[in-house]
C-alpha positions, 0 to 999 in steps of 0.5 A: 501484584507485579510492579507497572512497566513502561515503555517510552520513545520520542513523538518524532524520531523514535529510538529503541522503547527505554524503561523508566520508574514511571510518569514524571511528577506533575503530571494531570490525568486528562482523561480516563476511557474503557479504550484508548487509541493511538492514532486517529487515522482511517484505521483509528476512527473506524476502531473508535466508531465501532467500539462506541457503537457497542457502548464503550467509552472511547478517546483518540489521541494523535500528534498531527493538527487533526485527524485522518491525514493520510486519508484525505490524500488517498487516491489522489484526494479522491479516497479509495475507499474499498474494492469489490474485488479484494479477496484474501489472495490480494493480500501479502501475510505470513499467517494465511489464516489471517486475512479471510476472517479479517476480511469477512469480518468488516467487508467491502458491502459494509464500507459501502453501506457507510458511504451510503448512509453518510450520503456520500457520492462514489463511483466504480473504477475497473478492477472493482475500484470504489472511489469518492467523487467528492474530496476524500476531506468530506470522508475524514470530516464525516467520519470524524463527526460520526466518531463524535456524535456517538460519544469519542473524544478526539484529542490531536497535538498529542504526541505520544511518549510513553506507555505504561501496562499494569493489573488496572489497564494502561496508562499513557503519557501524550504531550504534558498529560497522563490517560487512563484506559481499561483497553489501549489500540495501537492505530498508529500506522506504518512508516510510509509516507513519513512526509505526512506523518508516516513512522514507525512509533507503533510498531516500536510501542508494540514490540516493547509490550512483547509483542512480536515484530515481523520487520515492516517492507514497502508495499505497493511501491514502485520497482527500481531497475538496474541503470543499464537497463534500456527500459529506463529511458522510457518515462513517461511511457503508461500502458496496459501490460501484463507483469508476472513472477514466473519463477514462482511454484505453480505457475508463479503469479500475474497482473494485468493493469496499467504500467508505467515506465518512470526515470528508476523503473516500473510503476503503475498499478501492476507494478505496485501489486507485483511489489508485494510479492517480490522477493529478493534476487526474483526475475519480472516478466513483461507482456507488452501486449496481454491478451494478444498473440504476437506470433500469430500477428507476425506470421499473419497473411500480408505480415511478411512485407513489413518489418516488426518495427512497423507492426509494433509501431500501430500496437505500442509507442514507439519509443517501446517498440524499438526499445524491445525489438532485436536491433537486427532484426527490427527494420528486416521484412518480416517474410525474411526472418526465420522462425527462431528470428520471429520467436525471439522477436515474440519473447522480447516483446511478451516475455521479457524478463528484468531484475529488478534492484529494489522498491522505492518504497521506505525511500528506496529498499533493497531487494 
């Protein structure tokens, strides 16, 4: 037999995973469990219910005042619960063969079918959104009793300090007591939104059991530009646009949502799914009017007595259109504008290219 290790950190602000001899004397064993999970968030609960379902004794540990925090904000405390429409495609992974088994594995009809039989009120949104109609609380409350009801044990203002690995399983110190477990999950979530409770303890915990760590980025987080970017002066601005990453291999990739301009940069939802494929120093390109050919628009019969300002004013906010247009030739009559003049004005518009700095995400990560 090989002598236990133990892998510590601090519940709030985790440094580097230190060894130490072992538990620290005086401490109860509160608790012995087939599994034990760190974390009783929406990845958590649903571990736990399942592991139940199967017969195992399960307990829950977290360090917040009760479970499922992050998942009664979601959607703005609506709780976007699935989408129809999620394929392997949408998801950003180093290891491609990763995502479809996962994603077969516990489907979009299998959440839903949850939600049904929970008696819960949810509606589609486009592009496949599932969201409650009810306050996303009303999730967490159900699943929490679900979790119970088939025998977990939930323990919250358990903050975790330490874990041990040896022949017998795994031993953890939470708060002023010592659990035992045969299994031990890591649920403990990502270090988004640190302000409820968001950290980096699972990833630190992981890595000191050898574990590999691929460094974590933001995800679907907004996109900063450069301060001298004109579309920086335009928040406030939300509108259907098309966002894409041309310089990709194979035509590069596109999303075609709603986009909203802010004081740093883009947002909205196309601009959160362009930021997890964005790599550093990669150009975006604008398509103010997807789906519309801008060129067939300006070279239309009875165009050419108007200027481009005037078109675009009917199709885009203002405030867009002249950001966007050529100064020289915006308030020109379309008629007079030569062919490369009407070009320029199509790319601006439809094809407009920004690097951007960062993300926002992690408190502003740089690209």
């Amino acid at each position: 037999m090989h002598a236990p290790s133990v892998f510590s950190s601090a519940p709030e602000n985790l440094s580097n995973a230190a060894v130490t001899r072992g538990p620290q004397a005086g401490l109860q064993v509160a608790g012995t469990a087939d599994v034990l999970i760190l974390g009783a968030g929406a990845s958590g609960l649903i571990c736990a219910r399942e592991a139940a379902a199967r017969g195992l004794r399960v307990i829950l540990l977290d360090r917040a005042a009760a479970p499922g925090r992050k998942l009664a904000v979601s959607g703005g405390g609506r709780s976007n619960f699935s989408n129809r429409e999620a394929t392997p495609r949408d998801y950003c992974c180093g290891q491609p063969d990763f995502c479809g088994p996962a994603l077969a594995g516990f489907t979009p009809a299998d959440m839903l079918t949850l939600i049904r039989a929970w008696g819960l009120p949810f509606e589609e949104r486009e592009h496949g959104q599932l969201f409650l109609r009810v306050p996303a609380q009303r999730l967490v409350e159900t699943l929490s009793r679900d979790c119970r009801q088939r025998g977990c044990r939930i323990v919250c203002k358990a903050p975790i300090h330490a874990v041990w690995r040896s022949d017998q399983g795994f031993r953890v110190q939470a708060g002023n007591a010592l659990w035992h477990s045969k299994a031990l999950v890591l649920a403990l979530g990502s270090p988004a939104w640190p302000q409820i409770g968001g950290s980096g303890q699972g990833y630190r915990l992981a890595q000191s059991l050898g574990h590999t760590i691929i460094p974590p980025r933001p995800a679907l987080a907004p996109l900063l530009l450069p301060p001298s970017e004109p579309l920086r002066n335009l928040a406030g601005i939300s509108l259907p646009a098309q966002i894409s990453l041309p310089a990709r291999a194979g035509g590069g990739r596109f999303w075609r949502d709603d986009l909203l301009f802010t004081h740093e940069g883009l947002s909205g939802p196309a601009a959160l799914k362009a930021s997890l494929f964005l790599q550093r120093n990669e150009p975006v390109q604008l398509d103010f009017l997807p789906g519309q050919n801008l060129s067939t628009l300006l070279d239309a019969p009875g165009a050419g007595r108007q200027t481009p300002r005037a078109l675009l004013s009917r199709l885009l906010p203002q405030r867009l259109a002249d950001a966007v247009l050529p100064a020289h030739s915006a308030r020109r009559k379309i008629a007079e504008l030569s062919r490369a003049a009407r070009r320029e004005i199509q790319i601006h518009v439809q094809a407009r290219t920004v690097l951007p700095t960062g993300t926002a995400g992690f408190r502003a990560f740089s690209l």
